[in-house]
N, C-alpha and C positions, 0 to 999 in steps of 0.2 A: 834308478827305476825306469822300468821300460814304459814308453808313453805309449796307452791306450787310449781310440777313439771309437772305438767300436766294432772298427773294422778291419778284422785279424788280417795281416799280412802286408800292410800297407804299409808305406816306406815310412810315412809316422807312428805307425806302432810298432814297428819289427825292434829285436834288438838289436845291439850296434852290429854283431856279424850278419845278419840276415839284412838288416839295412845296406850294408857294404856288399851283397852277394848282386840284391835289386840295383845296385847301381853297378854293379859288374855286368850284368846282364845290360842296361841301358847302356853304357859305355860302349859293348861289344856291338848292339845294335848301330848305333852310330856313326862308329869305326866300320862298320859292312859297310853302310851309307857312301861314307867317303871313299871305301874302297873301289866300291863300285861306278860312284860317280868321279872319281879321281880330277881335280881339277877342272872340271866342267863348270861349277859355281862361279870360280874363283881365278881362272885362267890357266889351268894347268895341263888338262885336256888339247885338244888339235896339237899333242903330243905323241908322239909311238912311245910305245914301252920301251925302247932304248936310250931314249934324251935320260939328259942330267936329274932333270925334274920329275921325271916318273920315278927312275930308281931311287932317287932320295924319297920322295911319298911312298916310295912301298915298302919300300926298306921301314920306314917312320910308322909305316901302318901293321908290316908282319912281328915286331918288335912290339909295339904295344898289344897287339893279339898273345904273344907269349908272355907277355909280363902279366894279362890278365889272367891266362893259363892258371902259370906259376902262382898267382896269389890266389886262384879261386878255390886252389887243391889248398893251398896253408890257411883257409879259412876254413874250408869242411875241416879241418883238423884241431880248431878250433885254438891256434896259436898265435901270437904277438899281433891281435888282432888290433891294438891302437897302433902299433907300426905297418902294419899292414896300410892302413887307412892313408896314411900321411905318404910312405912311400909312392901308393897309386895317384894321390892328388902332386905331389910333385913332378909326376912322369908324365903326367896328364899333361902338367902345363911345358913343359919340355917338348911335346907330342907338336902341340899346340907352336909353339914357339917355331918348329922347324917348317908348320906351314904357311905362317905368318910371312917365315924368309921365302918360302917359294910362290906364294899366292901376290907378292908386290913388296916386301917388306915391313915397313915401318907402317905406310900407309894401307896396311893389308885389310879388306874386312873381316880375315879369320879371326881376327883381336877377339871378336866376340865370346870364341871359345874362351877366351881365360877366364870371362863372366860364369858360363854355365860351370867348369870346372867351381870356383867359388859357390857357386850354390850346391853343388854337388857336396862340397866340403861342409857347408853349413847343414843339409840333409845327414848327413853320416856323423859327424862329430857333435854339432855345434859352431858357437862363436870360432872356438879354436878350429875349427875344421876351415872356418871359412876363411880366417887370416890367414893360416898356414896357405892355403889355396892364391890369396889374394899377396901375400909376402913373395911367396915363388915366383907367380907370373910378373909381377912389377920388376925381379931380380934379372930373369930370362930377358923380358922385352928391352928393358936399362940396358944390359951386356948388347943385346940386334941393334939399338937404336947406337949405343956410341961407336960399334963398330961399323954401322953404315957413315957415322959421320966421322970418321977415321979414315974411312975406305979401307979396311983392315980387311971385309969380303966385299963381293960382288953378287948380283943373284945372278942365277944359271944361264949356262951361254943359251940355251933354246929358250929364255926370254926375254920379254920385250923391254929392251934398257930404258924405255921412257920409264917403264915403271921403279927404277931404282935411280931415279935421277935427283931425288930431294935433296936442296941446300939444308944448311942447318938450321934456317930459320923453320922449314919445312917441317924436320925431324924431328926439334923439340915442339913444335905444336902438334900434333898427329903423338907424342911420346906423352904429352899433360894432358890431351884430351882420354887416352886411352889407358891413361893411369888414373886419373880420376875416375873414370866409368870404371873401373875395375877395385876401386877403394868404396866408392856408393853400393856397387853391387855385394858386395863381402859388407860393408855397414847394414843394408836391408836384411839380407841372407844370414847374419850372426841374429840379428837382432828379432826376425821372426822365427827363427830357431827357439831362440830362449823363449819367446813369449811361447812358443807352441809347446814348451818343453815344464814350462809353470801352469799353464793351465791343462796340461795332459794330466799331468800329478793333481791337481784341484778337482779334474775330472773323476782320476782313478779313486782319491777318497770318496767323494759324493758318492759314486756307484754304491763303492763297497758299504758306506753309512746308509746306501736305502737297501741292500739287501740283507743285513743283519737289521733295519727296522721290521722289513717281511719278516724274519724268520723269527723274530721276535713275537709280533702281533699272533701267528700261529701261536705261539710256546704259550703266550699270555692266556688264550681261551683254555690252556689245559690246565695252565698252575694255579688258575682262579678256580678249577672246580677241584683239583687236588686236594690246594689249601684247607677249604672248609672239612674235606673228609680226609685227611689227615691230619690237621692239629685237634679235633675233637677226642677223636680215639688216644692221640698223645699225650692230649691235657690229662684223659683218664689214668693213662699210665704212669705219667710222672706222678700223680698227686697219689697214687695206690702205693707207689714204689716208697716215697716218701713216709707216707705211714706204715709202711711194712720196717721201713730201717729205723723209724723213730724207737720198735721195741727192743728192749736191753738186753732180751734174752736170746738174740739172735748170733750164732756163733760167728766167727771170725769169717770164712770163707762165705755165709748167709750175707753178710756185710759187702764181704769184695763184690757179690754179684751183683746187689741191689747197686753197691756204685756205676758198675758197668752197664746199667741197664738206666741211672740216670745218667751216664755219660753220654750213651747213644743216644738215649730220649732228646736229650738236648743237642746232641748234633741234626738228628733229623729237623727239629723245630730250627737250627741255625741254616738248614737246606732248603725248607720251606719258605724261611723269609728271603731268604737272598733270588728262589724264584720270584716269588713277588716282588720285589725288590726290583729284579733284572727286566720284568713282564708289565708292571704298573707304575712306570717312574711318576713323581711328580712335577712339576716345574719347578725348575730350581729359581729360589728368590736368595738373588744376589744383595751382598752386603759386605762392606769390610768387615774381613779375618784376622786374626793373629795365629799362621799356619803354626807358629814356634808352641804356643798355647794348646791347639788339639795337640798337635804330634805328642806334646806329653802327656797328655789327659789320655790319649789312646793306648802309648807306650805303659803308661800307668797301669791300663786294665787289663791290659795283654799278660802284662808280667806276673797277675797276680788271678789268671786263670789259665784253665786248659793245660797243655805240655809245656808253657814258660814256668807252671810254679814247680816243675820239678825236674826235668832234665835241658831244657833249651832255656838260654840268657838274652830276653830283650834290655837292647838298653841305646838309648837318645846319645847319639855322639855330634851332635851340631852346636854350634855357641845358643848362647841364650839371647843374641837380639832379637828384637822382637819384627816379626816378617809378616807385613799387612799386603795381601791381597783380595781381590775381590773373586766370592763365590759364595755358595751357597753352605752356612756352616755345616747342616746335617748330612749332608752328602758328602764332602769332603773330608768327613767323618769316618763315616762307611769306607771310602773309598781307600784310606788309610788302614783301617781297621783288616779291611779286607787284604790289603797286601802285606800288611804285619803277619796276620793270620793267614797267610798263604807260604809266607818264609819261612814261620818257625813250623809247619805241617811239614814243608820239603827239608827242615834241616834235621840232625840225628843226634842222639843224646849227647851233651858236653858242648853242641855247638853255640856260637852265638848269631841272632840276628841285631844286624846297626841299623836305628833307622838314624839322620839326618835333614836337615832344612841348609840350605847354602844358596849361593847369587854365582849364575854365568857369566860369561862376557859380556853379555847384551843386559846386564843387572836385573835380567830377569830370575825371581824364585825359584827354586828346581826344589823338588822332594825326594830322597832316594834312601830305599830299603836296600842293604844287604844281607846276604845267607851266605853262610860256609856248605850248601848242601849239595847233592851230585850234580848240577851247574844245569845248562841246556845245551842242548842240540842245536845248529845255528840253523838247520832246516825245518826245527820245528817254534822257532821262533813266530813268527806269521800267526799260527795259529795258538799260540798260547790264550787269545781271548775270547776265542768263539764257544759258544756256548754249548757245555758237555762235554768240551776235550779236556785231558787233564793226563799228563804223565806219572800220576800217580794212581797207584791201585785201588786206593780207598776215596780220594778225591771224585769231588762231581764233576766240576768244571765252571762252574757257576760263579762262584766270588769276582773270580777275573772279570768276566764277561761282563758285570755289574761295574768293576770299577771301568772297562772300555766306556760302557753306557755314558758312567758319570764324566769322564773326562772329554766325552765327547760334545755332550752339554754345553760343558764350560770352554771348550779353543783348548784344555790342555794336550800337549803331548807326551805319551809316552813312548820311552826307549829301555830296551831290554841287553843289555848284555851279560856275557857269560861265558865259561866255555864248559862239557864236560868234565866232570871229577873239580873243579873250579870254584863253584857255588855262582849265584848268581848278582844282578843289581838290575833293579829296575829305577829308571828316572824320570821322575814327571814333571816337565818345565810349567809349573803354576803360574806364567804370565806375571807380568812388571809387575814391582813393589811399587802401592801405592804408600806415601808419606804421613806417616803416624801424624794424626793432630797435637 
């Protein structure tokens, strides 16, 4: 998930290509910098563009300018973008590396680049970004440092040989100071990554939990006056309908209608409470559960109303120990009820819904519903709980939105998978099993 803070565009909110493009762009800026100022920093300057040391700096500079090229176009293109990443942080420090040998060697101050390379890696990846970043330069600077102390190379005849004069006590001191600062730097840069990466995500629910409360608080002043002027007129009609079927002399199809018209009566009034429901929560008073206990008590009622008593099969496929967690019983009622009565709506005559109780890795409780029915969209997943949407034609959209409500209450999570033509499974991690008395 892409970390948001508020403010769109920003190397902490972009996603990994667009993060990768801002530091293509920083990179490029940089790489001017140095072009421009070519060894003036760092001693490479009160050179002509003929010396040894200019041609290798520019040569080192036109090379990373086409490598930035090449991957800024396979980024718009929108391919092998975690190889992208890692190839440019290893070039980087290559980059790096060849002016470390020209700016004084081992004792270079260009060292510094392989730090900001490192954070650059923990900015685009992560942790991994930042090691990969801090792996390579220690690899690069290892091979300059024992080949200075080999005498395997030389730095360039147009410089100054005091600077490439270190013994080897020199080398490995200047080699452990500059690998250390490059091990801290990639240790901070992983590690504010993550944190930035955990609370982005802490971020983006809280957002998204206070604006489905707003949209909420609106929905709630309308379902509260619906309510009363719609179950009033409905009571009337159930109870008329009721005594209209109760007489004997009513033919067969007089029959089929009046059921059709308690069927509906009683779905509107099952639409009405689930607005109130979704619009007037109460506080949930928590208490140890036995999730094993509703799930059958639910699966019970399911099976023997609505479309389960006649062409869709609910039925409890979880063992029977008994799974105590803490929550609020009546709601995790509903919350059940509602997604039993959401699977067997989306499934089709002959199918069956499973529902299940089972423990994770983490021995946390998990509750999952299956359907055999036409599965989900993985684009429309996201929004399967907002309130009103509903891939079905007859569907409100409301039940869900209720069970978001409740699980949001309680720390549960849910997960949805699926695929088209598939059917679906929804999973609700109900938080650690507390231990039966």
């Amino acid at each position: 998930m892409p970390i948001r803070l508020g403010l769109p565009d920003t190397l902490a909110g972009a996603s990994l290509p667009r993060r990768l493009l801002w530091l293509n762009l920083l990179r490029l800026i940089v790489l001017t910098a140095l072009l421009a100022l070519t060894g003036f920093p760092f001693g490479v300057a009160h050179l002509g563009l003929g010396t040894e040391s200019s041609r290798l700096a520019l040569s080192a500079l036109a090379t990373s300018f086409a490598v930035a090229g090449v991957l800024a176009v396979l980024l718009r293109k929108g391919r092998f973008i975690e190889g992208i990443a890692t190839t440019q942080l290893v070039f980087d420090q290559l980059t790096w590396t060849v002016f470390v040998h020209l700016t004084g060697g081992v004792g270079s101050a260009a060292t510094l680049f392989y730090g900001l390379t490192c954070l650059a890696g923990a900015i685009a990846t992560g942790v991994m970004g930042a090691w990969i970043a801090a792996g390579t330069a220690c690899l690069f600077y290892a091979v300059l440092a024992v080949s200075a102390a080999m005498n395997w190379v030389s730095g360039p005849a147009d410089q100054n040989p005091a600077f490439y004069s270190s013994n080897t006590d020199e080398i490995l001191y200047h080699f452990g100071v500059n690998v250390l600062g490059i091990v801290v730097v990639a240790l901070l840069g992983g590690y504010l990554a993550e944190r930035l990466r955990l609370t982005g995500g802490k971020l983006v629910e809280a957002e998204e939990r206070a604006r489905r409360a707003e949209r909420l608080a609106v929905l709630g002043g309308l379902a509260s006056g619906l309510a009363h002027e719609i179950r009033n007129p409905l009571g009337s009609i159930a109870g008329s309908i009721r005594l209209i079927a109760s007489n004997h002399h009513l033919s067969g199809d007089d029959k089929q209608l009046c059921d059709i018209i308690q069927r509906e009566t009683s779905r509107l009034n099952d639409l009405v409470s689930d607005m109130l429901d979704l619009t007037r929560p109460r506080a949930a008073e928590l208490v140890q559960v036995d999730v094993v206990a509703i799930v059958n008590e639910v699966v019970s009622l399911t099976a023997a109303s609505g479309r389960a008593v006649s062409d869709v099969t609910v039925r409890y496929v979880g063992g029977a120990e008994t799974q105590i967690v803490t929550a609020d019983a009546a709601q995790l009622r509903q919350l059940i009820w509602n997604l039993v009565r959401n699977a067997v709506q989306a499934s089709a005559p002959g199918d069956e819904v499973r529902v299940g109780v089972c423990k994770d890795s983490t021995h946390c409780c998990v509750l999952y519903i299956e359907d055999d029915g036409p599965g989900i969209d993985a684009e429309l997943v996201s929004r399967l709980f907002d309130p009103f949407f509903t891939t079905r034609s007859h569907g409100s959209g409301i039940g869900l939105a209720v069970v978001q409500r409740i699980a949001d209450e309680h720390g549960f999570k849910i997960a949805v998978t699926g695929k088209r033509g598939q059917g679906a499974r929804f999973e609700i991690t109900l938080g650690a099993n507390v231990p039966s008395a």
